[in-house]
Backbone and ligand atoms as CSV (ligand in chain L), in Angstrom:
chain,resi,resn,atom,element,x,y,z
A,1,UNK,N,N,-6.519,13.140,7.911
A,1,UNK,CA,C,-6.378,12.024,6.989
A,1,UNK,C,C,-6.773,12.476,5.598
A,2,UNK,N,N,-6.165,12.345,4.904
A,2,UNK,CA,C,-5.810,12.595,3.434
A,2,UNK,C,C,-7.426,11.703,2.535
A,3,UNK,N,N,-8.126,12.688,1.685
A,3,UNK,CA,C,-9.476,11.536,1.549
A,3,UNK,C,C,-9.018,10.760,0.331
A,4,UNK,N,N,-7.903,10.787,-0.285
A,4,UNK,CA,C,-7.720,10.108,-1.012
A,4,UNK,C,C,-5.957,9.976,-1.614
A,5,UNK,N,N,-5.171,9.404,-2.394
A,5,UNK,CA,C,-4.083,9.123,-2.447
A,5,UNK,C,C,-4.075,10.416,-3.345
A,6,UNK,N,N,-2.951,11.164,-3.495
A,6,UNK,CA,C,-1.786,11.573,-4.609
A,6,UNK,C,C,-2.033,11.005,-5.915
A,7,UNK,N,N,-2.093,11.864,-6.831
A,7,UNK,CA,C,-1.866,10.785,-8.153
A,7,UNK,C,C,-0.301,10.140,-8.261
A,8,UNK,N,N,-0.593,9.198,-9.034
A,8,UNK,CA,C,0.801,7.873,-8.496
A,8,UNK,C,C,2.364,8.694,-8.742
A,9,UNK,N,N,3.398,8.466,-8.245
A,9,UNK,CA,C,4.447,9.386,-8.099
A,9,UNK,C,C,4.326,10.478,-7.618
A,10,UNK,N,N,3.318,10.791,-6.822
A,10,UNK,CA,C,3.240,12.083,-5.862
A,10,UNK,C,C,2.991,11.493,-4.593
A,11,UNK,N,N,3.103,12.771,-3.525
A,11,UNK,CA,C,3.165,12.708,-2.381
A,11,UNK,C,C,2.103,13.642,-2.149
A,12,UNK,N,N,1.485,13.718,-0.561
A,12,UNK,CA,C,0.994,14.683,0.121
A,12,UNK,C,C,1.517,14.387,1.487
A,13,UNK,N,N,1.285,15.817,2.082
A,13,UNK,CA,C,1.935,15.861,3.789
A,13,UNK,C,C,0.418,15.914,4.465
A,14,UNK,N,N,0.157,15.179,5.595
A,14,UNK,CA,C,-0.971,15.320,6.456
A,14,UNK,C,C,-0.738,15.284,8.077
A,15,UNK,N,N,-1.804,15.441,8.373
A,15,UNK,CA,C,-1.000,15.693,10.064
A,15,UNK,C,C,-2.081,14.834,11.047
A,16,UNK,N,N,-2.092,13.690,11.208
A,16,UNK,CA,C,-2.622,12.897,12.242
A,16,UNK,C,C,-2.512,12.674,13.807
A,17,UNK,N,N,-3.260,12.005,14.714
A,17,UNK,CA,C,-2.348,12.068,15.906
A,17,UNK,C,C,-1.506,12.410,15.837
A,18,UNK,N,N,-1.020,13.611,16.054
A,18,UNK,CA,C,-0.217,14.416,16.344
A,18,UNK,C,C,1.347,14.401,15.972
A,19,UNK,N,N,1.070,13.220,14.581
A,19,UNK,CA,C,1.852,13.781,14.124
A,19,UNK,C,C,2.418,14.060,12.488
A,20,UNK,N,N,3.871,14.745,12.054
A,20,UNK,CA,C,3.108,15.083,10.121
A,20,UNK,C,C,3.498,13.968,9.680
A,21,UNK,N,N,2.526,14.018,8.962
A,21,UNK,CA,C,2.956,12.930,8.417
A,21,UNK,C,C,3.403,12.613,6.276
A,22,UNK,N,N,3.537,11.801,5.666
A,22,UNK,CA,C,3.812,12.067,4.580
A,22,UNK,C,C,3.370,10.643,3.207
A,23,UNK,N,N,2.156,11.188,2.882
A,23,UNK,CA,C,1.479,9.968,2.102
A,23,UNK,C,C,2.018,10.058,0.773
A,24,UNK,N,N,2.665,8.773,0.571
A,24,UNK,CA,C,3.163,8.479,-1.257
A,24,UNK,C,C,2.890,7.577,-1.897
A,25,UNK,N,N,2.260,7.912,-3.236
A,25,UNK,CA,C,1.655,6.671,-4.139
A,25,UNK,C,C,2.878,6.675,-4.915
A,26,UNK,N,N,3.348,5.292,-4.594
A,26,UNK,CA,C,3.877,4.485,-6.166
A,26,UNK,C,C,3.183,2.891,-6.651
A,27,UNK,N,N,2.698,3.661,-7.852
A,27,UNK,CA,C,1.713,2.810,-8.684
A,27,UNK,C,C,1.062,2.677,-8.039
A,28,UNK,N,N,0.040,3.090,-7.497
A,28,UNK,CA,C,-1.343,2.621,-6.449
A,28,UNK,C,C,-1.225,2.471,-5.577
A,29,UNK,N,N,-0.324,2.074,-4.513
A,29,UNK,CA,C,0.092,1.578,-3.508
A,29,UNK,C,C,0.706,2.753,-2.581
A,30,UNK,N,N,-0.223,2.812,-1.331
A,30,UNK,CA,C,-0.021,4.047,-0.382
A,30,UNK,C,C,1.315,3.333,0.080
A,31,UNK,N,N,2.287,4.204,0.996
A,31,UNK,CA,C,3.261,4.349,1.651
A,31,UNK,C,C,3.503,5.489,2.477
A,32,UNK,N,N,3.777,5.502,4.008
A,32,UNK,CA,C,3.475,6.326,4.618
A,32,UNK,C,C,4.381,6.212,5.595
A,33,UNK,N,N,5.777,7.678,5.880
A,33,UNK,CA,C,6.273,8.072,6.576
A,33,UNK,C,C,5.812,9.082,6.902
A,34,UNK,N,N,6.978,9.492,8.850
A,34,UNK,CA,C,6.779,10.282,9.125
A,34,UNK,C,C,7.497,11.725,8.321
A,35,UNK,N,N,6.837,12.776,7.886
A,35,UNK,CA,C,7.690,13.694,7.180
A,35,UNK,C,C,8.279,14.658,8.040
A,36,UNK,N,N,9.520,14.133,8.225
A,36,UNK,CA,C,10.666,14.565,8.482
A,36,UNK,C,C,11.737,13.649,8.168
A,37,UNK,N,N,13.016,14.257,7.895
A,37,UNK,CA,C,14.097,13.790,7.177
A,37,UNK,C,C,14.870,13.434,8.034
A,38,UNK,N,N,15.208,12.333,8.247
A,38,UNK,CA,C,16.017,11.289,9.151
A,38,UNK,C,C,17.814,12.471,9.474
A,39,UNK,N,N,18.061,13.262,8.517
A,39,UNK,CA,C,19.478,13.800,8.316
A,39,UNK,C,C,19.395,15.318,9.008
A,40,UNK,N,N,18.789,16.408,9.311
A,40,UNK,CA,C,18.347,17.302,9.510
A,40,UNK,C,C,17.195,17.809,10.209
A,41,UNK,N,N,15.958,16.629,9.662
A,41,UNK,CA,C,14.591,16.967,10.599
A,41,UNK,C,C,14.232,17.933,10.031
A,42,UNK,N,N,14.067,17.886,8.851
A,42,UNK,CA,C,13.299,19.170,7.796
A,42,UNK,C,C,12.126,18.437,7.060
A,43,UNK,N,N,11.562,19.132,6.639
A,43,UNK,CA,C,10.325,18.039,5.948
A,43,UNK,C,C,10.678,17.480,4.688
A,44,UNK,N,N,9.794,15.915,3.989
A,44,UNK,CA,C,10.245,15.364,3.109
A,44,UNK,C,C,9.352,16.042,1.825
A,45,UNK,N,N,8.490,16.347,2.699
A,45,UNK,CA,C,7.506,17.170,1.682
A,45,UNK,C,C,7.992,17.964,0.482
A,46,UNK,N,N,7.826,17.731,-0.877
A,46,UNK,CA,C,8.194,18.229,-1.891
A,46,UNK,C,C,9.170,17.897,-2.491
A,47,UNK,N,N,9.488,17.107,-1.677
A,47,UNK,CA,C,10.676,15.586,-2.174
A,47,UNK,C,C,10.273,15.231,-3.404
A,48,UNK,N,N,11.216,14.917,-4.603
A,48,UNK,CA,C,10.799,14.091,-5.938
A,48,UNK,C,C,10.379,12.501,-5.304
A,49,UNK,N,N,9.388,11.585,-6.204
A,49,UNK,CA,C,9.217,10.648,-5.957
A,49,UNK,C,C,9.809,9.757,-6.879
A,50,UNK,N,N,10.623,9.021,-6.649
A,50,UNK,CA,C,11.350,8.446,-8.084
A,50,UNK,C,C,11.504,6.571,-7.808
A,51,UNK,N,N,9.988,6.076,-8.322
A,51,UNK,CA,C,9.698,4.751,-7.986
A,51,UNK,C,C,9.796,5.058,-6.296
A,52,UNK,N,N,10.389,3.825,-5.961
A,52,UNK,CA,C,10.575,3.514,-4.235
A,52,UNK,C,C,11.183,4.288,-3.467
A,53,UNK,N,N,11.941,5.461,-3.894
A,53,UNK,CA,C,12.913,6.551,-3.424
A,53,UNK,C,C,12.567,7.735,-3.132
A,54,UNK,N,N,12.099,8.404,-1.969
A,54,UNK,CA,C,12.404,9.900,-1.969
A,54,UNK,C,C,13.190,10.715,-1.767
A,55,UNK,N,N,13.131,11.748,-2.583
A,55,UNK,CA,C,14.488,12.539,-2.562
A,55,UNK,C,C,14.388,13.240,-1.641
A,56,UNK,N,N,14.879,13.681,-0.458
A,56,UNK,CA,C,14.464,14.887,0.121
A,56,UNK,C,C,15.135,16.387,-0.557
A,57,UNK,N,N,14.103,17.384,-0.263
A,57,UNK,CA,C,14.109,18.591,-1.044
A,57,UNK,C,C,15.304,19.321,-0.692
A,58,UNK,N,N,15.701,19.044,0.434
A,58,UNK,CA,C,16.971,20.158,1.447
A,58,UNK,C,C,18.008,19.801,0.965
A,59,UNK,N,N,18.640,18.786,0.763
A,59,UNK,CA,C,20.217,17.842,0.375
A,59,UNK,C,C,20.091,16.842,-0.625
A,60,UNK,N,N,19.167,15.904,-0.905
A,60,UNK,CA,C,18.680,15.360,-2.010
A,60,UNK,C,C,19.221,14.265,-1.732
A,61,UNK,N,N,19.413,13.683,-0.428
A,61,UNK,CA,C,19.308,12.694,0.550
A,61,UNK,C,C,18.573,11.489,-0.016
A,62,UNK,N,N,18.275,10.357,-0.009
A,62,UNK,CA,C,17.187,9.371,-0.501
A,62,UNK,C,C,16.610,8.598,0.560
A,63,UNK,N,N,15.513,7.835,0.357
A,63,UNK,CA,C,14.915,6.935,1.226
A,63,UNK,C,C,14.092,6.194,0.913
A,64,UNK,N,N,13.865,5.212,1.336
A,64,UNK,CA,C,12.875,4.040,0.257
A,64,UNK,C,C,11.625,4.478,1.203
A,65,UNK,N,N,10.515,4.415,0.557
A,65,UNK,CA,C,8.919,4.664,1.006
A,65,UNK,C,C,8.550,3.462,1.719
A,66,UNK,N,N,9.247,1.928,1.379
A,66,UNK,CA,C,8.408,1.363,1.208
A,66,UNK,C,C,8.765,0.987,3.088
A,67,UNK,N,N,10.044,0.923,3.563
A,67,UNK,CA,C,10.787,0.804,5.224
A,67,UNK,C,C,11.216,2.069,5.929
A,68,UNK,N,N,11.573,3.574,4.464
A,68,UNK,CA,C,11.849,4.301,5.499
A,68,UNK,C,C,13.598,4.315,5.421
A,69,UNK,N,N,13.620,3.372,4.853
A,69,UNK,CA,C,15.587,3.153,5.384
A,69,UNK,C,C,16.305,4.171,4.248
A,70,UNK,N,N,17.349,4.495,4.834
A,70,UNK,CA,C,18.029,5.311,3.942
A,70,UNK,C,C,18.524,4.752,2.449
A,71,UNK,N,N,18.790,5.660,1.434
A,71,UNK,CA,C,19.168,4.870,0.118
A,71,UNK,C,C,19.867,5.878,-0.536
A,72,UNK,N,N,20.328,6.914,0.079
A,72,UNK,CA,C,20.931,7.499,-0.686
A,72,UNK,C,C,21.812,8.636,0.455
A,73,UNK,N,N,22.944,9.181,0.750
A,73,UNK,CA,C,23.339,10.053,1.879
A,73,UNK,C,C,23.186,11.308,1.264
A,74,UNK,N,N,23.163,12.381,2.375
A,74,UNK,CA,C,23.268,12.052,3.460
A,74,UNK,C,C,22.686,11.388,4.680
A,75,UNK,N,N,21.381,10.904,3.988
A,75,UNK,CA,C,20.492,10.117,4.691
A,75,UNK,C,C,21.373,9.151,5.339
A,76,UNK,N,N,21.251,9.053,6.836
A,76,UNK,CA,C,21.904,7.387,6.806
A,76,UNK,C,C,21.341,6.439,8.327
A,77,UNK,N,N,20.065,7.204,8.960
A,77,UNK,CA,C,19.327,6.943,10.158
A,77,UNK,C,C,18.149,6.639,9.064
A,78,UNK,N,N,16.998,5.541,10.031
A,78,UNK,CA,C,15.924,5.186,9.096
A,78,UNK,C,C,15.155,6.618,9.330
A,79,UNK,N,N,14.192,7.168,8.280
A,79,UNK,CA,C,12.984,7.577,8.752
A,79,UNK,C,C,11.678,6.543,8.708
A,80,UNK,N,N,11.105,7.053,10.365
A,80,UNK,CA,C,9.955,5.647,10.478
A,80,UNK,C,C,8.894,6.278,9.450
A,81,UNK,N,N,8.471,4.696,9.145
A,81,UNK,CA,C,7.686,4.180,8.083
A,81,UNK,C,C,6.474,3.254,8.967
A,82,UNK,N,N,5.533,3.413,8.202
A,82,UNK,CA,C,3.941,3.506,8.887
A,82,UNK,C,C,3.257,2.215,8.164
A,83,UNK,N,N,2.356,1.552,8.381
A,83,UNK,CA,C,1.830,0.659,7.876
A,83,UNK,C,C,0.205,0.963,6.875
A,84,UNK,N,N,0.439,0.878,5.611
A,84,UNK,CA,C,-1.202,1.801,5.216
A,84,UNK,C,C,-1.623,0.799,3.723
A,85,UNK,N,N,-2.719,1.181,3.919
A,85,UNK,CA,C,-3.563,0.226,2.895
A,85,UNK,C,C,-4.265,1.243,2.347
A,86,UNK,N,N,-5.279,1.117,1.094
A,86,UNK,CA,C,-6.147,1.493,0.502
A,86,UNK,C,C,-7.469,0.977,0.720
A,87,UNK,N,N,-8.480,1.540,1.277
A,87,UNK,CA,C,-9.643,1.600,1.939
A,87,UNK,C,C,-10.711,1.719,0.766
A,88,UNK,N,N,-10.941,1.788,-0.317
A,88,UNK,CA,C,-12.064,2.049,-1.261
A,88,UNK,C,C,-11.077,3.344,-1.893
A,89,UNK,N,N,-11.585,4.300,-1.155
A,89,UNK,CA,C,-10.808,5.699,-2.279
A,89,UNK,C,C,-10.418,6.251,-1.310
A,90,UNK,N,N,-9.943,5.810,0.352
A,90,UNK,CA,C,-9.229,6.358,1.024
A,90,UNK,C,C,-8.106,5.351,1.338
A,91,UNK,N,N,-7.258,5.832,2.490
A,91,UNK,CA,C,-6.347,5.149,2.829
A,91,UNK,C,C,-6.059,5.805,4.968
A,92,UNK,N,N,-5.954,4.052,4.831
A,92,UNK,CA,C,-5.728,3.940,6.727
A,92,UNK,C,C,-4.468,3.464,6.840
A,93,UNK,N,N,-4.236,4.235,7.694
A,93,UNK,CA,C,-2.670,4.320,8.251
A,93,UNK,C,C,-2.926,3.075,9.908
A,94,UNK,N,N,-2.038,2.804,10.109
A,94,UNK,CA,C,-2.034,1.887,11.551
A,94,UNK,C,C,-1.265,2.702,12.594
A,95,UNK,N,N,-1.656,3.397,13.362
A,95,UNK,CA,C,-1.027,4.740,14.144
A,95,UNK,C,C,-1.747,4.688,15.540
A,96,UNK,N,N,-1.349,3.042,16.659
A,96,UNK,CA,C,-1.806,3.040,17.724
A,96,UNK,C,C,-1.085,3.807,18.527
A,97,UNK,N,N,-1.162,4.662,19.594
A,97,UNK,CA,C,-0.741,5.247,20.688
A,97,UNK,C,C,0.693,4.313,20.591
A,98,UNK,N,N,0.769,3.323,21.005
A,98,UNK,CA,C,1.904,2.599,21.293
A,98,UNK,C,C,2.514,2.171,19.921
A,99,UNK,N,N,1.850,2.094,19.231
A,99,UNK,CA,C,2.744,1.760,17.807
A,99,UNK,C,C,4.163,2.192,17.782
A,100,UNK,N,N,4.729,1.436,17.074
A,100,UNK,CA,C,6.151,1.415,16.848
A,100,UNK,C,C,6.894,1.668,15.339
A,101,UNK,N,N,7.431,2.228,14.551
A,101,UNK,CA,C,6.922,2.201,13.287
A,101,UNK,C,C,8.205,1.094,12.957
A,102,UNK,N,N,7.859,0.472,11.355
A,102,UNK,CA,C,8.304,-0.337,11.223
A,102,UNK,C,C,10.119,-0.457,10.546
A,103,UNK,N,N,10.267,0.417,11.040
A,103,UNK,CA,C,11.592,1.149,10.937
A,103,UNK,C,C,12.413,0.518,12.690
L,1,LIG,S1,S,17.690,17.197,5.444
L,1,LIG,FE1,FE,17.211,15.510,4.168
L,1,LIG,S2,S,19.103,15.009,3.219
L,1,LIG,FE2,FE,19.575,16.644,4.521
């Protein structure tokens, strides 16, 4: 778990229960997929952050942070999207065994 957010329009990749994952601040506000790219299964990591959109780095594919859903092709399957808040100067993700993401 990541001890604190990205400065805003950045990302970081972390790896939780088991699995990677991909934390993005826009304007203060965590957002948290799994990092991998719904089109390929390459990581989103190093993706531009552009407002609600990530680019992925491989094809330049898009996806909104905030569901995960595609927004740009070749993206066109959701990538799941995680439920996360800001904790003081960290941030908790909702990542039960059975969880479902909201994708
Ligand atoms: S791997 Fe992400 S757009 Fe192709």
């Amino acid at each position: 778990m990541p001890a604190s957010l990205p400065e805003p329009g950045r990302t970081i990749p972390f790896h939780v229960a088991g699995r990677d994952l991909l934390l993005c601040n826009v304007d203060g506000v965590p957002y948290v997929l799994d990092d991998r790219c719904s089109h390929a299964r390459t990581p989103l990591a190093g993706g531009r952050l552009c407002g609600f959109l990530l680019e992925c780095p491989l094809h330049g594919g898009r996806v909104d942070v905030r569901d995960g859903s595609p927004a740009a092709a070749p993206v066109r399957r959701p990538v799941a999207a995680w439920p996360a808040r800001r904790a003081g100067d960290r941030v908790e993700v909702a990542l039960p065994a059975t969880a479902e993401p909201r994708t």
